[in-house]
Every structure is written in C-alpha cells, then in structure tokens.
DRENDRENBA-324567 format. One record per residue: residue in one letter; x, y, z of N, C-alpha, C, O in turn. Coordinates in pm, whole numbers, plus 50000, padded with zeros to 5 digits. Each point is the difference from the previous one (the first is absolute). Layout:
<nodes>
AXYZXYZXYZXYZ
...
</nodes>
This chain:
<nodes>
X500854988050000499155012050000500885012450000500775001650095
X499205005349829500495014949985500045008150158499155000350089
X502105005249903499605008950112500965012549992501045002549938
X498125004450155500345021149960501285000050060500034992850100
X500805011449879500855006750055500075016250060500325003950112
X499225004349758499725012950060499475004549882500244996449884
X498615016550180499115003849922500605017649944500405008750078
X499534992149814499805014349928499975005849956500334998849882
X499185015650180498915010649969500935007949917501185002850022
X497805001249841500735016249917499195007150073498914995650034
X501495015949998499755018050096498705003649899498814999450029
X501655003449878499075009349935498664992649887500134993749896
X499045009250155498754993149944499954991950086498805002450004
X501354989550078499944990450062499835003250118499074995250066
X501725012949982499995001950206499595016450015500005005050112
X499625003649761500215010650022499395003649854500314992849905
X498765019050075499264999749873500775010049945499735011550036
X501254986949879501145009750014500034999549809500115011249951
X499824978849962499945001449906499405008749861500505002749890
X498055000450179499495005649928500435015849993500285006549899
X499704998050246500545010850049501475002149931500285011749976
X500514980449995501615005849921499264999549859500185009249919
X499224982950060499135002149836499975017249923500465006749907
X498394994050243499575016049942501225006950015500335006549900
X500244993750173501505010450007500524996749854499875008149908
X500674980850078500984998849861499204998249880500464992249918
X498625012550060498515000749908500345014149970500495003549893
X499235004650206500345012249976501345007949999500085011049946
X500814984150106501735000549945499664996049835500005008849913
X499794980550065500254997749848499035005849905500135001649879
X498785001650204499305016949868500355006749990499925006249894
X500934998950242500715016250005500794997649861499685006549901
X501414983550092500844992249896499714999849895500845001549912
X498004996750063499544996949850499814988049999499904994449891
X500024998950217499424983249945498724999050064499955001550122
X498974995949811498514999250068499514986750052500124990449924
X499445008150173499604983050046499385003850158500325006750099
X498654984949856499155005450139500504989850113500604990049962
X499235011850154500714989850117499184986549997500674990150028
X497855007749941499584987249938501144990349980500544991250066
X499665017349749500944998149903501334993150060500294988149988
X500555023250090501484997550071499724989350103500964992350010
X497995004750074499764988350088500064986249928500714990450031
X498255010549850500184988549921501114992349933500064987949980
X500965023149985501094997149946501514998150057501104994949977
X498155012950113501735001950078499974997550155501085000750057
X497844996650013500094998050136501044988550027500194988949951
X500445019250155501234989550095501555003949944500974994450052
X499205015149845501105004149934500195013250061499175008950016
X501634991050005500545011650063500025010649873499834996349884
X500435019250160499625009749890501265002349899499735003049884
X501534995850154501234999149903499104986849900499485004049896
X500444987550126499864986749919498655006549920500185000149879
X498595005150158498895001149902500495011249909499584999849884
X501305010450156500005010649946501324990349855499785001449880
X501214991450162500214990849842499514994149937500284997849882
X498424996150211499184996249903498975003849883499484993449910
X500465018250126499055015049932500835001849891499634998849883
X501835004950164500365003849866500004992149889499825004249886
X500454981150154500134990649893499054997149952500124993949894
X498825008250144498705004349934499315009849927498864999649952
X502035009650046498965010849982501825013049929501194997250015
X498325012549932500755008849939500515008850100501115005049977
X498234998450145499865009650108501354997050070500174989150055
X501015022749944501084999350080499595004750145499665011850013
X500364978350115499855003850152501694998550025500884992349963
X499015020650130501105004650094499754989650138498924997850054
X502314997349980500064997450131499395006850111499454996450104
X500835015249838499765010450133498474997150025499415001750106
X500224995149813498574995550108500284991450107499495002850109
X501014989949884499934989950127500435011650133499854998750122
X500635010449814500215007150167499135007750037499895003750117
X499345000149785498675003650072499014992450046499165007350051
X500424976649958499524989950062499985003350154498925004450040
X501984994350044500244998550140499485010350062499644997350115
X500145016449842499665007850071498315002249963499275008450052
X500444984149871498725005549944498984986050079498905000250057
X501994989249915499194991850097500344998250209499504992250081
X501485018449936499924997850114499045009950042499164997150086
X500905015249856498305007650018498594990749956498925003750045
X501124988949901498654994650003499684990550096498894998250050
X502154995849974499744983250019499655003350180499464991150066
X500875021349993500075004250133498245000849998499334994650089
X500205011349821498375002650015499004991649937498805000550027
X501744992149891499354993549880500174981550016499274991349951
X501915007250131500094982949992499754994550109500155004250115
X499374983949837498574991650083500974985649994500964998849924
X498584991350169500454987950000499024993349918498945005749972
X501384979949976499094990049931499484996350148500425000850115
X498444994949820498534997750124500624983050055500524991849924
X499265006350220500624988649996501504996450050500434992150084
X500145016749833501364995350016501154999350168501104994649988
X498635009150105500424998650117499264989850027500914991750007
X498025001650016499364988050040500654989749919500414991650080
X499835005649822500364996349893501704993950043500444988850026
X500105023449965501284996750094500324993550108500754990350005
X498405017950135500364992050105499374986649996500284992550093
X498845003049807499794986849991501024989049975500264989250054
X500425020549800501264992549944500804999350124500114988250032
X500485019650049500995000250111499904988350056500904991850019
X497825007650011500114987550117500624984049925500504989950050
X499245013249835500374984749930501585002149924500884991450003
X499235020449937501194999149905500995010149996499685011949996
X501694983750006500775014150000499175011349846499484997049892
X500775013750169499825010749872500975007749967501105000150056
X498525007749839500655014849973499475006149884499034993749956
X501395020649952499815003049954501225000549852500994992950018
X498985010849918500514996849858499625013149903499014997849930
X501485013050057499435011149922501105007949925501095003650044
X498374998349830500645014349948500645010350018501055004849956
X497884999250144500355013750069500704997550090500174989550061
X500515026549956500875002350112499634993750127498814999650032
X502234994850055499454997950152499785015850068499144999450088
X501305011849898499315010350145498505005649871499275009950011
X500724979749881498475006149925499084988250051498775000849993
X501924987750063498754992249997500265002050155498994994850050
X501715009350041500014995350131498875019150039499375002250103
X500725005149805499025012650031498374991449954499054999750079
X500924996049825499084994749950499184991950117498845004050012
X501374989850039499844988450093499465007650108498834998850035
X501925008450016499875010550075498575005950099499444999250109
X500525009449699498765006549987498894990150020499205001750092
X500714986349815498934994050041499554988850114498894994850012
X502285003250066500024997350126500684983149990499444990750058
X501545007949877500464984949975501154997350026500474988650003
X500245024150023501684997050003500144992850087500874991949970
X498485005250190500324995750122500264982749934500454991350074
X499235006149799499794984249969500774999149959500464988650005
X500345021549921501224995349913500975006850018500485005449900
X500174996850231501005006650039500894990349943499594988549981
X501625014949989501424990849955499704990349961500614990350045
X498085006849831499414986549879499805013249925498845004149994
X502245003949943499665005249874501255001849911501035005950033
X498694987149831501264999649943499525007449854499144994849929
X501395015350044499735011949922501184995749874501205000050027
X498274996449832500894995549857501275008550004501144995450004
X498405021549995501145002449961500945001250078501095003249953
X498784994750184501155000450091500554985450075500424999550116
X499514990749807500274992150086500514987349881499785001649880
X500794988050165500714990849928500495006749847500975007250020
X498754992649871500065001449865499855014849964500425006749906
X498854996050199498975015849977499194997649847499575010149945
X500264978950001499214999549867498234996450052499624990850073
X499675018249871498345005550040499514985249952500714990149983
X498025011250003498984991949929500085005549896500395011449976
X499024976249918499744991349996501334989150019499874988849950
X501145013950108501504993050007499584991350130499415006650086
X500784980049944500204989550077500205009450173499225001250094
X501965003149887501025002650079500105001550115500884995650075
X497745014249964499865004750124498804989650085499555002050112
X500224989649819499034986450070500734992350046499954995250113
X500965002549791501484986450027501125007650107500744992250058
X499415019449966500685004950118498904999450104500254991850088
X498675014249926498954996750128500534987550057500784996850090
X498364996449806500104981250042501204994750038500004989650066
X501355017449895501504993150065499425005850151499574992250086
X500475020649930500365006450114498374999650115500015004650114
X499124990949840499274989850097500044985450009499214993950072
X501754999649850500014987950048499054989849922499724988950046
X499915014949856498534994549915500544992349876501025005449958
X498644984749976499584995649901499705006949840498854998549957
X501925007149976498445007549889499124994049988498905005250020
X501214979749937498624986849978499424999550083499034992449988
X501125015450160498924999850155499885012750000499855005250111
X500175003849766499625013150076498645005549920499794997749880
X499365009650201499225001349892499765019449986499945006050107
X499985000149795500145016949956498314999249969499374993549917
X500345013150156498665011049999500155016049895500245010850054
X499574987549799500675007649915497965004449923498934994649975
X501795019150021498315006249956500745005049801499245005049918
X502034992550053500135001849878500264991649912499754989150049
X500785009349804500714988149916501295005150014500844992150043
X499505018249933501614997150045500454995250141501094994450006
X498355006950085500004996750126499714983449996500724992850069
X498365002249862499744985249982501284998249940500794992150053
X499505013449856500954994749900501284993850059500524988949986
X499895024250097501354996350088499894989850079500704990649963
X498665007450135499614992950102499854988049921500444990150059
X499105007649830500074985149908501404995549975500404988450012
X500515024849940501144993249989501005001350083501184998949967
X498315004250173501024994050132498934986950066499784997150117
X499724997049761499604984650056498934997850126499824989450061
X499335027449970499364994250043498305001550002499525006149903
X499764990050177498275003249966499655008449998500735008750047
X497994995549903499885014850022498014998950068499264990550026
X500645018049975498025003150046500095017249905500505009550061
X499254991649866499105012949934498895006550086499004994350043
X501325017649972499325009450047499235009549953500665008249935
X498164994250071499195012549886498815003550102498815000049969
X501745003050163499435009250061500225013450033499385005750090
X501705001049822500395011950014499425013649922500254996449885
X499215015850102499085007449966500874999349820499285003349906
X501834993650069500454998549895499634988149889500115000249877
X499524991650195499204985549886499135003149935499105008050030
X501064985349857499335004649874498984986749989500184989650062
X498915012649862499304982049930500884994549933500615005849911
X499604980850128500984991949923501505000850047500994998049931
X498965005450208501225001650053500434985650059501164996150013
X497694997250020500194985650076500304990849870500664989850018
X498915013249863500584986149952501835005749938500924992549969
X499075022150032501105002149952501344997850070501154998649958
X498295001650160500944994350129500564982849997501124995350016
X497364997249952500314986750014500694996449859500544989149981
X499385021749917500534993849861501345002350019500644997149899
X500355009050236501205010650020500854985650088501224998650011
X497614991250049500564992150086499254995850106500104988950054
X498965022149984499474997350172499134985149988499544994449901
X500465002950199499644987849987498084998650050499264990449975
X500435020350086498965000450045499955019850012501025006950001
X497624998150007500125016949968499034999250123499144991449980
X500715015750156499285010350070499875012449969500765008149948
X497604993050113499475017050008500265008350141500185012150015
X499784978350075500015007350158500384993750077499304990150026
X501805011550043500704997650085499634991150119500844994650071
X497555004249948499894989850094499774987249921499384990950054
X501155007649800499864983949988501504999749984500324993149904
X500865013050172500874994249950500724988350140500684990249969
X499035013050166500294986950026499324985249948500554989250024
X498485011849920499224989449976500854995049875500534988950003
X499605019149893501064994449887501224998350042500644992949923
X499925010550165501754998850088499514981450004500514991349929
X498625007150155499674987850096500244986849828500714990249974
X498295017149959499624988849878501444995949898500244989049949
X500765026650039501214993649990501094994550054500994996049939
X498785003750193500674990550062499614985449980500784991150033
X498125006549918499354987549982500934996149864501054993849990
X498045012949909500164994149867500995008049889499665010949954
X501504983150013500705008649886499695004449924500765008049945
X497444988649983499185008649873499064999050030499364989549990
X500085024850075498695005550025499445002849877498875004849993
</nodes>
C-alpha cells in the first residue's frame, strides 16, 4: 500500500487567493505596454509562471517588445493591494491542521519567501508554516516552475520519498513540475482564478485526481494512501 511521506502546498491559488489578484496587476502593466490581455486571459495561460517567464512568453508570441522593467513595478503594486484586497481560500487552515496530524508538510512556491511568508500573514496561516517554506528561486537550483527542482530539494530536506509525496498544485505548470520530480499530484480549482475546464486541464498536466474545496482533501490524502490509481 502506498504511503505519504509529506504533503505539498503551492502558496498562491491554493493557500491564499493571490492569483487572480497578480493577474489584474500584470494585465494592466502589459496594456500600459502595448500588449492587451485581460487577466481571465493571463490566468488561463500563464498561471504559476512567474512574471520574467510570461513576459518571454508574450514576446515569442506576439510582435510587442516588453521591457523588463516591468517586473519592478510588480512588488510594489501588489504589496498595496494584497494588504486590503487578499483573502485566504475557504477551508484551507482546517484543511491543514488536518493534514498535520497525519503527514509531514510544507510549502513549494514561486514566489519569494518574505512574499509568501507576508502573504500567509495577512490571511492568518503563517503560524502553520513557519520554517516548511521553500521558495524556487532561492533555494537548491534557484530554477522556478515549471522546473522539477524546488519539489526534489523540499523532499531531500524533509526526509520524503518523491513517489510518497503528494503536491496540492492549482496550475499545469505547477502539475507539470511536480510530475517530473516523480511525484503525485491533487489539482486544485478552488481559487477565484479557475476558469471552466481548469479540472480536466490539470488532470491532462498529470494530477491524478482534481478538488474544488479544501475540505475533501483529507478524504483524497486517505484514498491515496490506499490505491496508486485513483
């Protein structure tokens, strides 16, 4: 019978409704720019990529030369919002201290650690994940998602399995990675950023099973510990 080693969480969309909210910010950075795309649009395509990475992906798409220098206007525009404007996913502290009692955790994110350890913060979660947060670009490889890297350093440095670990991932690049550090995933599309058709796009990315709300996820924890194909 399969068993967990340690469970985890991506920050944004997942523990913290944080996605949609950088949407509209870099929605409107890239009109100022000359590139038009409504945050819908940028959620659908690009959620879980950090903004250096969408902003190469734009160009290679599209004729529109973007300046870096946007990315430095990001941080200040969402640390004014996110103070008045960001909300936790419904659930998600119950959710957790459930996981606690059964499985080591942590977190696994993109973003900066003092962006996700403010993040947490605000919506009242940090007390769960004090020293379980391992942030891509600062840590082992420093290589982001969709890159392996920062799952397969977690899992050394808790002691875990990748084949026993399982990633609670609300994106496809986020599935993606987490597939190729070998281990399970659960899809998430309870975040104000999910679109229709986000759950099968998740399970087509890897996840092995997709949740809407956070109180069925010990119940799916329990069922993969049972069976290797839910």
């Amino acid at each position: 019978m399969p068993q967990i080693d340690l469970v985890i969480f991506d920050c944004d969309g997942v523990l913290v409704d944080s996605e949609y909210l950088a949407a509209q910010i870099e929605s409107q950075l890239l009109a100022e720019a000359g590139f038009e795309i409504t945050p819908e649009e940028l959620s659908e395509r690009y959620a879980g990529l950090i903004f250096l990475d969408i902003l190469k992906e734009i160009e290679k798409q599209s004729d529109v030369p973007l300046s870096v220098s946007l990315i430095e206007k990001v941080p200040e525009l969402f640390k004014k919002r996110m103070q008045d404007e960001l909300v936790g996913i419904d659930g998600a502290r119950e959710a957790i201290e459930a996981v606690a009692k059964l499985y080591p955790y942590c977190i696994c994110s993109n973003s900066r650690s003092e962006d996700i350890k403010r993040m947490l913060t605000i919506v009242g979660l940090y007390d769960l994940f004090e020293n379980k947060i391992f942030s891509a670009p600062e840590v082992g490889t420093k290589k982001v998602k969709p890159a392996p890297d920062v799952y397969l350093y977690a899992a050394e440095k808790m002691h875990a399995k990748p084949e026993n670990t399982i990633v609670i991932e609300d994106s496809v690049h986020g599935v993606r990675g987490a597939v190729k550090a070998g281990m399970r995933v659960i899809g998430f599309t309870g975040g104000s950023h999910a679109y229709h058709g986000l759950a099968d796009v998740l399970t087509e990315a890897g996840a092995e099973t997709v949740i809407a709300h956070h109180s069925d996820l010990p119940a799916v924890l329990k069922a993969l510990s049972e069976w290797k194909d839910v």
